[in-house]
N, C-alpha and C positions, 0 to 999 in steps of 0.2 A: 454422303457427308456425315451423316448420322451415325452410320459404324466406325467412323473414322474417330473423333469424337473418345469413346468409351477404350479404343484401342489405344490410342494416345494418351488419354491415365492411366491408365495400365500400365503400360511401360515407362513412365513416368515413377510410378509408384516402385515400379520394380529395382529402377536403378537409382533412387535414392534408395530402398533399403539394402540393397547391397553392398553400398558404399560403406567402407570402414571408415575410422577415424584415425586422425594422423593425430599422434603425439610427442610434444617436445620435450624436454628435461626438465625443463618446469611443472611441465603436470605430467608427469609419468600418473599408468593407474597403477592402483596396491598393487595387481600381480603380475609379478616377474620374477624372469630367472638371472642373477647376475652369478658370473662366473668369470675366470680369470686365472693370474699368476703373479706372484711377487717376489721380493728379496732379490738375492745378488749383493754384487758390492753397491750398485745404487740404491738398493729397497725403494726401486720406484715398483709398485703396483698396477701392472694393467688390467683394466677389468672391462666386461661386455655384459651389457644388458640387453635379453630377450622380450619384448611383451607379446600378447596373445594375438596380435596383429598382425604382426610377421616383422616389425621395426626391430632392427639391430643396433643400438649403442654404441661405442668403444667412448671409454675416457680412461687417461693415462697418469696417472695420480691420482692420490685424492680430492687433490681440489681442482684437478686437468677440466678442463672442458670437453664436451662429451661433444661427439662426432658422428652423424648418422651415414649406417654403412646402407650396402642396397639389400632392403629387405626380401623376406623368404617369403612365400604363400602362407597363410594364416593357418590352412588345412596342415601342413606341415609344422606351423609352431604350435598348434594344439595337440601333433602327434609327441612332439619335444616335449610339454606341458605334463603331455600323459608318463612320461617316460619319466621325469625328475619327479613326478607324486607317488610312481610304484617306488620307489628309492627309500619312502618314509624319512628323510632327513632330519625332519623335526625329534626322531628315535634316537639318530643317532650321535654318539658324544665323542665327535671327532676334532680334536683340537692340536692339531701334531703337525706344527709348522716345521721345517727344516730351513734352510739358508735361503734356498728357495721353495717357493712353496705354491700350492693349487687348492683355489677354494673354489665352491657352490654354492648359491645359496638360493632359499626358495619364498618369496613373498605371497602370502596372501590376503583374504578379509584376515584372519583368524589367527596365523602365525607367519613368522619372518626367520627361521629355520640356517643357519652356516653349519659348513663341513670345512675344515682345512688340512691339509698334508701336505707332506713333502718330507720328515722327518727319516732319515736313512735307516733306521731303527721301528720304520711301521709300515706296514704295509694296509694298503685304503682295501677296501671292498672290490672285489672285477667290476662288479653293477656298476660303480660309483666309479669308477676311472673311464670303462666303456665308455658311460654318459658325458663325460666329461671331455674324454675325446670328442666324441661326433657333435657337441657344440663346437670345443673349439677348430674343429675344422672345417664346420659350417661358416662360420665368421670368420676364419683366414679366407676364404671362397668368397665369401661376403663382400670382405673387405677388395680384395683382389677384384673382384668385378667394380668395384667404386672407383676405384683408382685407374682404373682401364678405360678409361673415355674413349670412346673412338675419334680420332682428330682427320678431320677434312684437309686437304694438301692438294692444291690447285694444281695441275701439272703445271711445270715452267713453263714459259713461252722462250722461244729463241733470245729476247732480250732480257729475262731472268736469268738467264744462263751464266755462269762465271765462265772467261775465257781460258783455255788449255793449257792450265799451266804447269807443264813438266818440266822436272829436273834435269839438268844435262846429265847424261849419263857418265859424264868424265869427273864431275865432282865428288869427290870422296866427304865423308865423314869422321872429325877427328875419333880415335879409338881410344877408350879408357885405358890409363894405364892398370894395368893388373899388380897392383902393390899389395893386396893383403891387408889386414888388421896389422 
């Protein structure tokens, strides 16, 4: 009973510090990566927030209400993290919206860093579109797993069943007349 005891804090200890923290849109922490797409003829704005957690965002305007998608391993959004800080964003002075447009931006303690493009007339960095890809297709994936519930469906039973109802085969269907414009 004794070693049982010291084993059982132990593991105790272990999976509270494990445990990450979930956050809402209310208290997002300082750093994250939001990134996105705007303009068209709506200039409605979607944009997706990353935190270091592995929690996924989407909110759909600006003042849309944010949506949590199914999160990624943290191991994995610290690798994303690593990837938009080799970028140096805070350097660079990219502001070249076109009709529609793709922006990044990088939050931290210390800076809060946007890049925007889409101008037919500029072309972004490969780093800087790469990266941009492989977020947004982490969060289409993201999001595609959210919306993919798996739904339970009880077989019928003989009296679930709707009774056989075929068409007589002698009935036709009237046929559109073929008039043209």
């Amino acid at each position: 009973m004794k070693k049982i005891i010291p084993i059982l804090a132990m593991l105790t200890l272990l999976l509270t510090a494990c445990k990450t923290t979930r956050y809402t849109p209310e208290k997002f922490p300082v750093r994250q990566i939001v990134f996105g797409d705007g303009g068209g003829f709506a200039g409605i704005e979607t944009s997706y927030t990353l935190l270091e957690n592995g929690q996924i965002f989407k909110q759909v305007g600006v003042e849309g209400a944010y949506t949590e998608l199914k999160a990624i391993k943290a191991k994995q959004a610290k690798e994303l993290f690593d990837k938009v800080n080799s970028l140096h964003i805070f350097k660079l002075d990219i502001d070249k919206p076109g009709n529609m447009y793709y922006f990044l931006r990088q939050a931290t303690d210390n800076l809060d860093s946007r890049v925007t493009w889409g101008a037919g007339d500029y072309m972004p960095p490969q780093g800087l579109v790469s990266v941009y890809r492989e977020l947004k297709g982490i969060a289409k994936a993201q999001q595609d797993a959210a919306e993919a519930k798996p739904t339970k469906q009880k077989p019928k039973s003989d009296k679930d069943k709707k009774p056989d109802t075929k068409k007589d085969d002698t009935t036709t269907t009237p046929k559109e007349e073929n008039t043209g414009w």
